[in-house]
N, C-alpha and C positions, 0 to 999 in steps of 0.2 A: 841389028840387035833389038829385042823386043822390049819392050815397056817392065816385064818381068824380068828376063836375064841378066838386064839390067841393075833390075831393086834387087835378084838375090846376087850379085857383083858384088854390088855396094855395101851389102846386107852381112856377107860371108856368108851364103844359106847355098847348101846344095839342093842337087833335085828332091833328089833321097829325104833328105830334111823337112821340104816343100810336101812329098809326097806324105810323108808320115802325120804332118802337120794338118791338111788336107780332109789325109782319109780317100785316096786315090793312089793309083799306081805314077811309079815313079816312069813308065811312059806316058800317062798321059800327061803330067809336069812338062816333060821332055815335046809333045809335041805342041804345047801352048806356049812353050818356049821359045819353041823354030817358029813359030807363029803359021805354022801348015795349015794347020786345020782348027775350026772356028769349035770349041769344044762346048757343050750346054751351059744355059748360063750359069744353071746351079752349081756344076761344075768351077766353072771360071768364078762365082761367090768363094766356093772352100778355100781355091787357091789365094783369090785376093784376102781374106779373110788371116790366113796361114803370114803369105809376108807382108802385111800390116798396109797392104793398099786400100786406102778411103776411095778410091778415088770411083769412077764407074769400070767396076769387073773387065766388062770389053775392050775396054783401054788398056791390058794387060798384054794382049795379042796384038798391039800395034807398034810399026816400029817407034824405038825411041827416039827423040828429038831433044838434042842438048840446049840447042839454041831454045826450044819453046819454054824447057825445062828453066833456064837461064830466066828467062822470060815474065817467066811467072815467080819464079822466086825474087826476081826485083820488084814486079807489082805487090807480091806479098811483102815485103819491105816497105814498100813504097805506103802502103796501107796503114802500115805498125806505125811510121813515123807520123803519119795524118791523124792518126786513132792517138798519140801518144801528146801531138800539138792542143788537140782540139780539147785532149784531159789537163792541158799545163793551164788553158785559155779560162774553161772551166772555171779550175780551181783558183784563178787569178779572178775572176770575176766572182764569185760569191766570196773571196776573201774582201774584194773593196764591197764587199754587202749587195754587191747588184744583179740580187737573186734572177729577176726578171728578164736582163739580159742572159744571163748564164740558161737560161731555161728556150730563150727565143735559139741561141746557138744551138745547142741541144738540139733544138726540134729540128731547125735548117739542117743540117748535120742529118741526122735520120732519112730527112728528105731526099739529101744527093746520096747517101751511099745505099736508098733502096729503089732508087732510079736507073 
């Protein structure tokens, strides 16, 4: 099952839907679907565009992966909790006034998560 067959599953979204949504025939929905044939990118833009994929267009024709899916939604979790520690750390530190730490964390902080 494809990356799309998938999100419109998930989604409740038919082809037909996809296609209308788009601005494309509901074959070609149907064969980005079967993941057959590699269709233009602009193409694969409308459709991911249609059922709300951020993600990169071409990734829509590959097949799905639960496990990576799984994967990343822990790391994205994983993120929120780290983002959400680092706001409690903050906010605990210019509460005892110790502006200057609070601002050293901060920076470290920027450091590893654009490393």
């Amino acid at each position: 099952m494809t990356n799309l067959k998938h999100l419109m599953v998930e989604r409740g979204m038919t082809q037909s839907e996809v296609a209308a949504k788009a601005h494309v025939t509901q074959n070609t929905v149907s064969t980005a679907c079967n993941g057959k044939h590699m269709s233009k990118p602009s193409t694969l833009a409308k459709i991911a565009e249609a059922v709300g994929w951020e993600g990169d267009p071409k990734a829509l024709v590959a097949e799905h992966d639960e496990g990576s899916a799984a994967t990343l939604r822990n790391v994205v979790k994983s993120q929120a909790e780290a983002i959400a520690h680092l706001k409690d750390a903050l906010v605990a530190l210019v509460v005892d006034g110790d502006k200057t730490k609070a601002m050293a964390c901060l920076l470290m902080s920027e450091v590893s998560i654009n490393d």
